[in-house]
N, C-alpha and C positions, 0 to 999 in steps of 0.2 A: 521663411518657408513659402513654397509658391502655392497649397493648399490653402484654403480655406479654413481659419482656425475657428473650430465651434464652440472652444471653452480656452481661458488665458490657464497657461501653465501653474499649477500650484504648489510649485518648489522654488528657490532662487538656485538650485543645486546647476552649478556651471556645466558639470559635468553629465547632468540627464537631461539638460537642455540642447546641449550642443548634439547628443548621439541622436536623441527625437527628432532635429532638423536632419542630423547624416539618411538617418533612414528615412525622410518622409523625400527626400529628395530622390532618394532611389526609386521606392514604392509607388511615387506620385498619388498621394488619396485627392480626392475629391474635398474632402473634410477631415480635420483634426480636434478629437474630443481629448481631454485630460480627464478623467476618471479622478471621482473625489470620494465615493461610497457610500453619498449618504441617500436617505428613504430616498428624497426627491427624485434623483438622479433614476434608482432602480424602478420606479414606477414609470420614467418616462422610456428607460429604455427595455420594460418589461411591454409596455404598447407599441413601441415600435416592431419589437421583436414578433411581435402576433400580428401586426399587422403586414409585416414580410413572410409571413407565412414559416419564420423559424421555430415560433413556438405556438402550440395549441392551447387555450384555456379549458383548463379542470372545470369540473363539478365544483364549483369552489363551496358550495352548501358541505360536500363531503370532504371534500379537499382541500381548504380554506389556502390561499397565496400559492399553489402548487401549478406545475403548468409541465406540457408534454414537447418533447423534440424527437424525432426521427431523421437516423442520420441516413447517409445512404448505405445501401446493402455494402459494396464494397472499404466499409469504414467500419468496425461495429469491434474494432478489439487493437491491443497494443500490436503494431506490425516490427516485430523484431529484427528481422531482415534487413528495415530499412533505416535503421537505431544505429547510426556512428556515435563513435569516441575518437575525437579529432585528435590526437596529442602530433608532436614533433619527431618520434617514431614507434613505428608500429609495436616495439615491446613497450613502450611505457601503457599503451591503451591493455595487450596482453592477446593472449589465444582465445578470450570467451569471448571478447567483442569484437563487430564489424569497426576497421578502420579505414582510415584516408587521412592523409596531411592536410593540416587546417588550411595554406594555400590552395590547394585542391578544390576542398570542400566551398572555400569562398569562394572563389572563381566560379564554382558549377552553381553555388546558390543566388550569385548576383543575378545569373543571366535569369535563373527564376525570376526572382523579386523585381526584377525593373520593372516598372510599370503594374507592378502584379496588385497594387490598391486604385488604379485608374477605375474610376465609379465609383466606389466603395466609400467607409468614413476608416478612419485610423484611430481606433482606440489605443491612450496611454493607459496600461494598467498598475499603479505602484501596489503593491504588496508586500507585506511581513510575512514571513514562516518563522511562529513560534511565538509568544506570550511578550505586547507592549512591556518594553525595559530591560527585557531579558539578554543578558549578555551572550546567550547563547543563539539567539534569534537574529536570522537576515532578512535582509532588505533583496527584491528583487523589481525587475520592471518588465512587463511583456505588453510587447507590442504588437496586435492582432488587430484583423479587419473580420472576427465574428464577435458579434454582438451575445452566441449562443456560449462563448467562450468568455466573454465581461461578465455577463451575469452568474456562470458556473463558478467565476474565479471569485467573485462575490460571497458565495456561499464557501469554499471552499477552504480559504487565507483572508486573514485582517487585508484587507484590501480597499484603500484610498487613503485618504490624510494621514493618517497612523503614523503607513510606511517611510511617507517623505518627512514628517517628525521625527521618527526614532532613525531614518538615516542623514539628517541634516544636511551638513557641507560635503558630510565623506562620497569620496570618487569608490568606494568600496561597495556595488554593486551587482548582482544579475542583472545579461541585459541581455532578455530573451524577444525573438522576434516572431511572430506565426501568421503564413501568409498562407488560406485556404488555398488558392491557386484554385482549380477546377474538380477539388480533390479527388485526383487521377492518380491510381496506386503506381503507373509506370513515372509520375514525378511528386513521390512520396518519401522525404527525409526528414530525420528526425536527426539531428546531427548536434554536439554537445562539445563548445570549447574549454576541458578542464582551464587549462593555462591563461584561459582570456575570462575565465567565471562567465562565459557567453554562450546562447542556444539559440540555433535557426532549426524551424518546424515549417515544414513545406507539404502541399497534399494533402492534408488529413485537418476534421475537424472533430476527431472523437479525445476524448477526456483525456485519458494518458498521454497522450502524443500532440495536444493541443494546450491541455491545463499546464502551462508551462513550469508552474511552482511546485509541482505533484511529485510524478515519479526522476521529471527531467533534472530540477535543482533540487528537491530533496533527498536523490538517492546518486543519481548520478555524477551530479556535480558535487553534491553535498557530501558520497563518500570520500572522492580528492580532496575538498576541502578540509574532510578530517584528519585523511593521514596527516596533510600537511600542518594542520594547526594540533593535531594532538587526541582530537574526540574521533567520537563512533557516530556517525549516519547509517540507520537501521531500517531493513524492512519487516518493522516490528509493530506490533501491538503495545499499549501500555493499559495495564489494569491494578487498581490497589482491592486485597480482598481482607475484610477487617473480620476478627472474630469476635464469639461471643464476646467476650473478657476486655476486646477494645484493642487488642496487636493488630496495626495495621501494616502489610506485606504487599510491597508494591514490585509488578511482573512484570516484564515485555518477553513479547512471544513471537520468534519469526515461522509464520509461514505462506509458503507459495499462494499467488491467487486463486479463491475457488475452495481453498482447505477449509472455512469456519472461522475465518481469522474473528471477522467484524460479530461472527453469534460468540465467539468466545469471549471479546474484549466489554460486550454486553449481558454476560450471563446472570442467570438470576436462578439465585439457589434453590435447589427442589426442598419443600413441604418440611422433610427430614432434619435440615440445615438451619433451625430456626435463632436468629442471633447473627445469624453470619451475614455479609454484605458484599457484594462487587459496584465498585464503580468503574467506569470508563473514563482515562486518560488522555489514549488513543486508540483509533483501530487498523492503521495501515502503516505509519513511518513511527520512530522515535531517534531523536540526538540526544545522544548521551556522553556525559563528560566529568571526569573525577571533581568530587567537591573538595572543598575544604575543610570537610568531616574525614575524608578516604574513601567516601563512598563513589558510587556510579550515579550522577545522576541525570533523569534523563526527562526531556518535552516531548511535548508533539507540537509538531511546527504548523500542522493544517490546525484547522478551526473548523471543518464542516468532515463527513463522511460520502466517499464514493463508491457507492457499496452493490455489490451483484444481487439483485431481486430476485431469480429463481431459486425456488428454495425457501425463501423467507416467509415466514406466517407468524400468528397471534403466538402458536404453539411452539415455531423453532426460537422465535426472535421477536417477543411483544417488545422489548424495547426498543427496537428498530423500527417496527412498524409507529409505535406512536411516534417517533424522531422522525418519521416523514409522514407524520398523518398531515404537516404543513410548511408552509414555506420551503417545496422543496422543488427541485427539474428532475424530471423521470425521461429516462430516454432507452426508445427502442422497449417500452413493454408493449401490452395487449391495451387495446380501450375497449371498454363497453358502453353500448347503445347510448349511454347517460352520459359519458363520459366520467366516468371512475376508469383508475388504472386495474389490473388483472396480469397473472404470469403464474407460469405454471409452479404450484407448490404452494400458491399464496393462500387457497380455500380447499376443503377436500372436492367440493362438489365443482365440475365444470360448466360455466356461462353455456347456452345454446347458442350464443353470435356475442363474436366480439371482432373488432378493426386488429389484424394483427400488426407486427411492426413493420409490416415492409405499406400498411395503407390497405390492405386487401380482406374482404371479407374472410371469415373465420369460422369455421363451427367443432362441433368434437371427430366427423370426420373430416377433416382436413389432413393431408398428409404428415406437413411443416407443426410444428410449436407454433402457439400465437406470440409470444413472446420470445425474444432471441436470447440465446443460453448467457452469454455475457450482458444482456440490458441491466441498464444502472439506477439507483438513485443519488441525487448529490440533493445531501442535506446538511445545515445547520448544527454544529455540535450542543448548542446553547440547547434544544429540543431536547437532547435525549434524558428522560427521567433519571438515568444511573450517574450522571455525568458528576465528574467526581470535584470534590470543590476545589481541588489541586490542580486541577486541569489549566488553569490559567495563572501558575506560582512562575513567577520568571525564574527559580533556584530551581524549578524542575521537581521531579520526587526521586529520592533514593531507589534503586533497586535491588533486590535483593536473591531475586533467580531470573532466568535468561532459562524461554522455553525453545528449543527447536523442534519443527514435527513437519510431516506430510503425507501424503493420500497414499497409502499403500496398503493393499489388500492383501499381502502377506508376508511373512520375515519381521518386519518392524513391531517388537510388543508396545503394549499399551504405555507406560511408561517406566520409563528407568532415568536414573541419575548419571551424572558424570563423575569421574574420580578427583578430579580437580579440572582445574581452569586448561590446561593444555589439552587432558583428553577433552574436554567439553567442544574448544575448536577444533581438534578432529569430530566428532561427531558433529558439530556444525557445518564443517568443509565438505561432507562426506556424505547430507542430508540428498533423499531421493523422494522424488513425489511423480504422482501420474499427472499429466498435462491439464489443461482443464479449457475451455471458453474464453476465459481472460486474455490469452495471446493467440495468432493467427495460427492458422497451424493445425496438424491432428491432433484429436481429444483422447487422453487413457495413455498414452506411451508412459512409459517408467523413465523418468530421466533424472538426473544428478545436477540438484539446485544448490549451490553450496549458499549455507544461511539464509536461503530465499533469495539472494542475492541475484542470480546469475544473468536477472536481463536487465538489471542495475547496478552495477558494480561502475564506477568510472573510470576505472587503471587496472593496471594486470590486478589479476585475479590471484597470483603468489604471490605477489607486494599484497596485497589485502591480508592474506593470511597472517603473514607477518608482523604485520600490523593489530590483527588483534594480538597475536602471540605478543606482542610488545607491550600493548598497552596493561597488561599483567604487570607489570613492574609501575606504571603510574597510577596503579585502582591497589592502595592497602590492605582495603578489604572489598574481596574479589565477591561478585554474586555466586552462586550456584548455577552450574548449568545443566538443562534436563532436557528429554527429549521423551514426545509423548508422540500416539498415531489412533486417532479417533476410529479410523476407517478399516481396520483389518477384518476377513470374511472367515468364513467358516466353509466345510467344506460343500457345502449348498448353496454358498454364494447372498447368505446372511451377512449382515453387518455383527459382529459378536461385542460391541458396546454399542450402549443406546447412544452416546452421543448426548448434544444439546447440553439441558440443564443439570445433566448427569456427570457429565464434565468437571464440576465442583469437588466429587468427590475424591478426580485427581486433584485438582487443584488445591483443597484443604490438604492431602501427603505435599505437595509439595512446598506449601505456605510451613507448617510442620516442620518440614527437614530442616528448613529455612531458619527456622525457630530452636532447634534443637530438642524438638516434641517429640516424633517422629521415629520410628525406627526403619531399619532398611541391611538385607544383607545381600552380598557381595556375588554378583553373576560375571558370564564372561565380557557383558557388555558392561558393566554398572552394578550403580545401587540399585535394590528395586524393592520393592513392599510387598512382606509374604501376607497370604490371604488373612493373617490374623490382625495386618497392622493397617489393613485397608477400610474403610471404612463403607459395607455393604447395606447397612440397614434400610427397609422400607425400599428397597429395588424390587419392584414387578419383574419376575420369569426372568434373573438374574443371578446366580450364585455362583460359590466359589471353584466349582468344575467350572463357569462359563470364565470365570476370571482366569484360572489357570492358563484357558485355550488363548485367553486374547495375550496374557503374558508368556506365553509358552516362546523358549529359545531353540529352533530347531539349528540344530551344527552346520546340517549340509549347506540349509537355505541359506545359513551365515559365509560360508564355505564362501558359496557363488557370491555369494552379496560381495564379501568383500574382494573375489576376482573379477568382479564388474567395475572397481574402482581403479582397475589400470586404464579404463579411457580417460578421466580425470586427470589423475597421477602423470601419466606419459604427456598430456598433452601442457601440462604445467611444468614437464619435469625441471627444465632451467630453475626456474623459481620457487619450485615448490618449499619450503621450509623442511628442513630435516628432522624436526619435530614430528611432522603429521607423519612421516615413514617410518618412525621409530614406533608410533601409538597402532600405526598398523600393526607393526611387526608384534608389538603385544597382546594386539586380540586377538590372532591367528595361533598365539603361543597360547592364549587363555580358552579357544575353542578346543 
């Protein structure tokens, strides 16, 4: 290597040796660091990183190990646009993603990358996604020249020694590359080789499109992965919620960014619910895979949470806030005077002056938010008080319901059931939510996410289908699948559930059903729970007319709903599985 190596390689792996010299020959760095994970390492390159002016230091009296980054304006969210699925032709990538021919793509990202680390140092970063030992857990390697990206991926994935232990000699690797460039939205790609289990990230230094182990290989690459070896890579939550009596019922939940996923998968039962428990699993991905029991069972491959702060308080989300009351990187919220972080939703009362995210003074008339609507934190999973002691089982936890839901203010009731596993993936395929902060773009459109998937999915999007439809036949015993929507309004433009810690009270119907506790009879959509089998007690300005309205099935609005699922339909129609047009044709019979 003609750089400057600032740490000797800590693998003999032939194969991560020889791709680190192909790319440093390209990138030309200045310097070559190997990334090992331990305290030392992150305290030197935590002083570095403030002393480049990448990160600010917290309050640490308030804030203990926490520290601030601001990205630039034009970085601040997933840029969907510029998110290739490289495959060898353009149906294997499908109609929901942006393609190009992996030839292509390399060709255009070489002439980036040459020289694009001249000055810089070249971080190797090795990483696991998912629990030391775990047969279900990969090995990746991303190669970066941000420092604000080592230390995220630190927090984020078992990340240094582990990874190069648990992948030994095997050539069986991620080999992700991320070169900030100047990050210039007109040379920003995010480009993802299924075929080659390889990712080149260009222009961008914000968490999705940077954290190369996140959304890139755990959902993108990771869903190819699955169809092709057999399992599920989900953009799911996992939660286990134990009742009084000691039955412990373990959930994954997909929904879109910006829905509650991370208040959901942290929830803590209200006053009422005394005896019952949630822990945290995960809160953003799960890989799931038939055991050896016949169950589904599934991990979570991160190790830290990267979680949207607006919104979050003592009151929506005290587990979250204490999971970053330390050791965490906060990016793009508010500071105050003192240096504590702030955003809006975090306190009822607002700061008289705070530094917003863009560096600019701040008060309550300012026109902007002080804090930007997608600002993140990336914390530690180890922190969070609920965090469940399964969370690190390399066998994973059994599941036993699969929740689908998203932001819709009206049509969608609060929750119903599925009649089995095939309608369950029509109503997964079929799932609509309004847009939110998390990707670029306008905020509030109604659009059609099938399983949360839709700006991670790695191959066509009717091979996907199919693929769950399939894996029904290698899950003996199938979960339950439900579909809930916290957000539905009233005709005043209330929210008509409280939401939050209220939430439980679906959640125990559907832990229930699960169980065979539970009762539920029979709507055009589903099972659903009549007001008698619902469990209302100790709800403030709450009852069973408000419940009606949030579970009310109106025909017409289902009428349109399901005439809005020919943009989907038609644009999959090649591929679409003949399943999901027949469970149409049944709701339309059952309306």
């Amino acid at each position: 290597m003609d750089a400057k190596t600032g740490s000797k390689p800590n693998t003999t792996n032939s194969a991560v040796i020889r791709w680190v010299k192909d790319v440093a020959a390209l990138c030309q760095p200045d310097e070559i660091v190997w990334c090992n994970g331990s305290e030392k390492e992150k305290k030197l390159f935590t002083e570095q990183a403030i002393a480049a002016g990448v990160l600010i230091e917290l309050n640490q009296k308030k804030l203990p190990g926490c520290y601030y980054h601001r990205s630039k304006p034009n970085d601040v969210a997933r840029t969907e646009q510029a998110t290739f699925i490289c495959t060898e032709t353009a149906h294997e990538a499908g109609a929901t993603n942006n393609w190009m021919s992996p030839r292509e793509m390399h060709n255009k990202l070489r002439g980036f990358c040459t020289g694009a680390m001249r000055g810089r140092t070249m971080y190797i970063v090795p990483y696991l996604m998912g629990p030391a030992g775990s047969p279900m857990s990969k090995v990746g390697v991303e190669i970066t020249d941000s420092i604000y990206v080592v230390l995220s991926m630190r927090i984020m994935t078992r990340m240094g020694q582990v990874a190069f232990d648990h992948l030994g000699n095997n050539e069986d690797f991620n080999r992700g590359l991320h070169c900030m460039l100047d990050v210039d939205p007109e040379r920003r790609y995010i480009a993802h080789f299924p075929q080659e289990n390889a990712i080149i990230s260009v222009g961008s230094n914000y968490g999705g499109n940077a954290l190369l182990g996140k959304k890139c290989l755990a959902l993108r690459i990771g869903s190819y992965l699955a169809q092709r070896e057999c399992w599920l890579a989900e953009h799911m939550l996992i939660l286990g919620v134990e009742s009084p009596t000691g039955e412990k019922t373990f959930v994954t939940g997909a929904f879109p960014s910006g829905c509650g996923k991370t208040n959901f998968s942290m929830l803590i039962p209200p006053p009422h619910f005394a005896g019952w428990k949630v822990t945290t699993v995960g809160d953003d991905i799960a890989w799931m895979k038939p055991g050896s029991d016949g169950r589904l069972h599934a991990i979570n491959p991160e190790a830290g949470y990267f979680g949207v702060a607006p919104g979050t308080s003592e009151q929506t989300n005290p587990n979250a806030m204490a999971t970053m009351s330390c050791d965490t990187i906060y990016t793009n919220v508010a500071l105050t005077p003192d240096l504590d972080v702030w955003w809006e939703g975090k306190t009822e009362s607002t700061p008289k002056e705070l530094i917003d995210w863009k560096g600019q003074r701040w008060t309550p008339d300012s026109k902007e938010k002080a804090a930007h609507a997608n600002s993140r934190f990336a914390a530690p999973m180890k922190n969070n008080p609920a965090l469940a002691r399964e969370a690190d089982d390399p066998q994973g936890v059994p599941i036993s319901a699969i929740i689908f839901g998203g932001r819709r203010a009206t049509t969608m009731p609060l929750v119903y059931q599925a009649f089995n596993w095939i309608h369950g993936v029509y109503v997964g395929a079929t799932m609509t939510s309004e847009t939110t902060a998390a990707a670029t773009g306008a905020v509030g459109q109604v659009r059609r996410d099938p399983m949360a998937m839709l700006p991670f999915c790695g191959y066509n999007m009717g091979h996907y289908f199919q693929h769950w439809l399939r894996m029904r036949s290698h899950i003996p015993i199938l979960p339950r699948i439900f579909h809930v929507n916290w957000f539905r309004k009233d005709e005043s433009g209330k929210y008509l559930w409280p939401g939050y810690g209220e939430n439980m009270r679906v959640l125990k119907w559907i832990a229930e059903r699960c169980r065979g506790h539970a009762q539920a009879w029979e709507a055009p959509l589903g099972w659903v729970p009549s007001a008698d089998d619902f469990d209302l007690d100790g709800m403030k300005n709450f009852d069973r007319t408000r419940l009606a309205k949030a579970q009310a099935i109106d025909t017409e609005e289902w009428r349109r709903e399901v005439l809005s699922q020919d943009g989907l339909f038609l644009k999959l129609y090649a591929d679409l599985p003949k399943e999901l047009t027949f469970q149409r044709e049944l709701l339309v019979s059952r309306l």
